[in-house]
N, C-alpha and C positions, 0 to 999 in steps of 0.2 A: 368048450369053456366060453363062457359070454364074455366077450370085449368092453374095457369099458368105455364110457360115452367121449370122447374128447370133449376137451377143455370148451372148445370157441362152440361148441353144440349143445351144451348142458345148460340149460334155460331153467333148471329148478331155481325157485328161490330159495335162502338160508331157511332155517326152521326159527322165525320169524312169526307173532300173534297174525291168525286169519282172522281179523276181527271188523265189523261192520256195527255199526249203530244206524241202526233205522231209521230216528227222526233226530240226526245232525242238527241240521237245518232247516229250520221250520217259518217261514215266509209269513206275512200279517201286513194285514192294510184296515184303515180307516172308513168304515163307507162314506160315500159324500165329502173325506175330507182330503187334503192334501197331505197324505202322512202314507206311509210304506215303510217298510221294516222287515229284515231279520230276526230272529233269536239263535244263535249256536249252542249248541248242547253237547261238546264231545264226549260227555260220560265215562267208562274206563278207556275208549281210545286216547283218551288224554295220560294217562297214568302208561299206558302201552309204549306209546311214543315219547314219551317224557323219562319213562326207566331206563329206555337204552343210552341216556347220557347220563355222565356222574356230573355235581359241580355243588355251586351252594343254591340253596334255597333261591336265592332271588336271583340266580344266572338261571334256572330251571322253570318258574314264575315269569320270567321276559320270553323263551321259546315257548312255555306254553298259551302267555296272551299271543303271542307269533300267531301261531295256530291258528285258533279260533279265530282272530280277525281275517285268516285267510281265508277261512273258508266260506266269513261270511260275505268278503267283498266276493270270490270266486264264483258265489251262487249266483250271484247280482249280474250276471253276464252272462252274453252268447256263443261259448267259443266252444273249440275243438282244441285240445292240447293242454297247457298248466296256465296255472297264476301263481304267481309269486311275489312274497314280499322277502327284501333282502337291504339289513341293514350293515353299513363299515363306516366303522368308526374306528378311532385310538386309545380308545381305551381300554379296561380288560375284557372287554367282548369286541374282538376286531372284525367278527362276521357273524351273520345271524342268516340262516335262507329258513323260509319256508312257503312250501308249494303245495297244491291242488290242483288235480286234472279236472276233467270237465264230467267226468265219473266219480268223483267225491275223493279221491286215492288222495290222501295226506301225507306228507312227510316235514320232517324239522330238521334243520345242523344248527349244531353254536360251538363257535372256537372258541378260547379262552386262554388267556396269557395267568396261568397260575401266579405268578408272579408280581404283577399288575393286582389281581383281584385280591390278595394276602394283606393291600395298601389300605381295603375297607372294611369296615362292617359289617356285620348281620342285615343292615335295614338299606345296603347302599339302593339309589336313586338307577333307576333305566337309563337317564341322563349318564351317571355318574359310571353306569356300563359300559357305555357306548361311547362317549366321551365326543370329540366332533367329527362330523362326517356326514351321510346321507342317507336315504333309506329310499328306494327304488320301487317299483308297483309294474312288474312287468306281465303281461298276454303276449305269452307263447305257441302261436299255431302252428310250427314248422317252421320248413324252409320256403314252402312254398306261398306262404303267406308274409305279410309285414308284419314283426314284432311290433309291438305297442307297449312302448314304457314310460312311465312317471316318475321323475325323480324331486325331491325337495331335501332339503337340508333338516340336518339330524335337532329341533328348536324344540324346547317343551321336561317338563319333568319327567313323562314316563309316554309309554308307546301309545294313549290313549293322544294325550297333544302333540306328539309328535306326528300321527295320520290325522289329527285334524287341520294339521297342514298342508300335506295332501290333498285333502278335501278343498279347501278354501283358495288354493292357487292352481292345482290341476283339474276336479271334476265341478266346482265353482257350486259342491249342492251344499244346501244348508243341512247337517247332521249332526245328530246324536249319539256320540257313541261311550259305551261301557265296556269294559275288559275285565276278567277275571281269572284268577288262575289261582291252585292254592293246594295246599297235600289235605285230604279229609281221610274220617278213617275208615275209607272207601281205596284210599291212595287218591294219586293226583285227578285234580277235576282240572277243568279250563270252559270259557264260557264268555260269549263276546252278543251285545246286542247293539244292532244297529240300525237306526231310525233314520229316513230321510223326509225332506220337503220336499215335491216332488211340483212339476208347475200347473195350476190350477186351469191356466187359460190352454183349451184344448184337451183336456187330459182330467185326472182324476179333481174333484171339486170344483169343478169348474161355474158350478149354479151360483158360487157364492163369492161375493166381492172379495177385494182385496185383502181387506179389514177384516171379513170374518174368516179368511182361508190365514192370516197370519195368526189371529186368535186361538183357529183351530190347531194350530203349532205350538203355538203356548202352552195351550192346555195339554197339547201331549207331552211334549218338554216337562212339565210340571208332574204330571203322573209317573213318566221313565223315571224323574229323578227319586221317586221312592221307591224304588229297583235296589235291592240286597244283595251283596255277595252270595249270603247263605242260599238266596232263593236260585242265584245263577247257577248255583253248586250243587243244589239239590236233586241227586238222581230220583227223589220220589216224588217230587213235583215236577208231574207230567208240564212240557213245555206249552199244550193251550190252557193249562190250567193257571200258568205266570202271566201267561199273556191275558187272561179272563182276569186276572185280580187287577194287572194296569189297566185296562180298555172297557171292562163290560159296556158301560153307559157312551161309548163312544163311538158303538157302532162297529165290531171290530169282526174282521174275515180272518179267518184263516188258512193258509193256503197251504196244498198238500207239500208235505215233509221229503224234504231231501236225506236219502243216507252219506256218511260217510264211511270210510273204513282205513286200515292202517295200509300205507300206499308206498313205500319203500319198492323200485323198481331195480333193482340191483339182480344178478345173475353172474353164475360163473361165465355164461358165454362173455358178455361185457365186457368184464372184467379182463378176459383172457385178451380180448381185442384190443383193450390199452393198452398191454401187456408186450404186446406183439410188436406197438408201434416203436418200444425204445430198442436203442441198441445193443450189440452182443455183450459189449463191456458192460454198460449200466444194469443189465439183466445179470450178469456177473455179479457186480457191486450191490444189487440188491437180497440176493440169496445167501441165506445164513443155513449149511451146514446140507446144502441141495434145493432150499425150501426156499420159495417167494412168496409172502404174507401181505396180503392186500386187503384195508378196512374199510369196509363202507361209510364214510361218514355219515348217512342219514339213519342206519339200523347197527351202526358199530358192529357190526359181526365182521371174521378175520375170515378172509377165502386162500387158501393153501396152494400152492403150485408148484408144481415139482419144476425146477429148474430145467430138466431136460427135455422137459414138453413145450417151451416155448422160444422158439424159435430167435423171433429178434430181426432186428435191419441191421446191415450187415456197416452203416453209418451211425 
């Protein structure tokens, strides 16, 4: 008779979407001019990741611009390990995390004080979510590395001005950004573009003055701003073909596409290891009827433990 696996060894993941989008992230620059850019595209990984929480419409709409914006600052760097954006505030969303590895693996959480949120509307404000607080921008490489985090205050009506504050007091670039998130009858989409200026002297645009490198900003500013929800949303509009409708005449590159995929890292071994750390009593006080039930917050699935399988500190 085959033994089964123990707990702290079982490295499966939950039955959990194996899902991957191909071109995520799809990278674009300017030739000659000072402009660089993102387009994020999560397509159903958006509805994948967005299903395994319940809440209302526009608690589900803030995790899912969460998302997108992570993956597009995430691309925009050199690291080995996550990125994370995570916001706490006091209001009915008291946490927001969402992460990306340096392999595209995505995940979301958003807590929620039902209670608080019952206080609003159908239309309430990101603002009006989060209430006051901050919102963090951390690079994760280990232990063996220094973490690198950015924090700023939670200022702005929704999460689009709220990281353009980040931008303007932490990475000091001038950018453009649009967020999108939204149920279509596809399920949920999510979709985040982001444009920067990048410095002329040395580096991209550099033939051309001052004056014409800010110009050339303008003019991209002025084309992003006729960028559609519908068109960020639109899974049949291939993403060089958005980017060919804002840039044609502008000289525009495309750079090769990044995938993403649904990135929940959770396992029973994990879990069993947390599990292990509390004591005999609280491992007691936590089992209802032999059974210890433990949720992943970022894929909401419930992992079973038989109470007599885990041991415990004897503190």
């Amino acid at each position: 008779m085959t033994q089964p696996t123990p707990d702290f060894l079982d490295h499966d993941r939950p039955p959990v979407p194996d899902l991957v989008v191909p071109r995520g992230v799809t990278p674009f620059h300017l030739d000659g001019k000072p402009v660089r850019g993102r387009l994020v595209r999560l397509g159903p990984l958006a509805d994948a990741l967005l299903t395994r929480h319940s809440g209302a419409d526009a608690v589900i709409r803030l995790l899912g611009e969460a998302l997108a914006l992570t993956a597009g600052l995430a691309s925009a760097l050199k690291y080995r390990g996550s990125f994370s954006v995570q916001a706490k505030g006091d209001g009915p969303i008291s946490m927001l995390i969402s992460d990306c590895t340096d392999q595209g693996e995505l995940r979301g959480y958003i807590r929620v004080d039902a209670g608080k949120l019952a206080q609003y509307g159908k239309n309430v404000s990101a603002r009006a979510l989060l209430g006051r607080g901050y919102l963090a921008f951390t690079c994760d490489q280990g232990d063996e590395m220094e973490r690198y985090q950015g924090i700023v205050p939670i200022e702005g009506g929704d999460l689009t001005e709220m990281t353009g504050t980040y931008f303007a007091t932490s990475e000091q670039l001038r950018t453009h950004l649009r967020l999108a998130c939204a149920q279509t009858e596809k399920g949920w989409r999510a979709s985040a573009f982001i444009m920067e200026r990048v410095a002329g002297e040395g580096g991209i645009g550099e033939e051309l003055d001052e004056e014409a490198q800010d110009e050339a900003w303008r003019t991209a500013i002025v084309l992003a701003g006729t960028l559609t929800e519908a068109e960020m949303l639109d899974d049949a509009l291939p993403p060089e073909g958005l980017l060919h409708r804002l840039f044609a005449l502008e000289g525009l590159a495309v750079g090769q596409s990044r995938a993403l995929a649904y990135g929940c890292r959770c396992s029973r071994s994990r879990l069993a290891q947390v599990l292990e750390g509390f004591s005999v009593p609280d491992l007691d006080h936590m089992a209802e009827s032999g059974v210890i039930t433990m949720t992943c917050e970022f894929c909401n699935y419930g992992f079973r433990f038989n109470r007599d399988g885990i041991r415990g500190t004897d503190t």
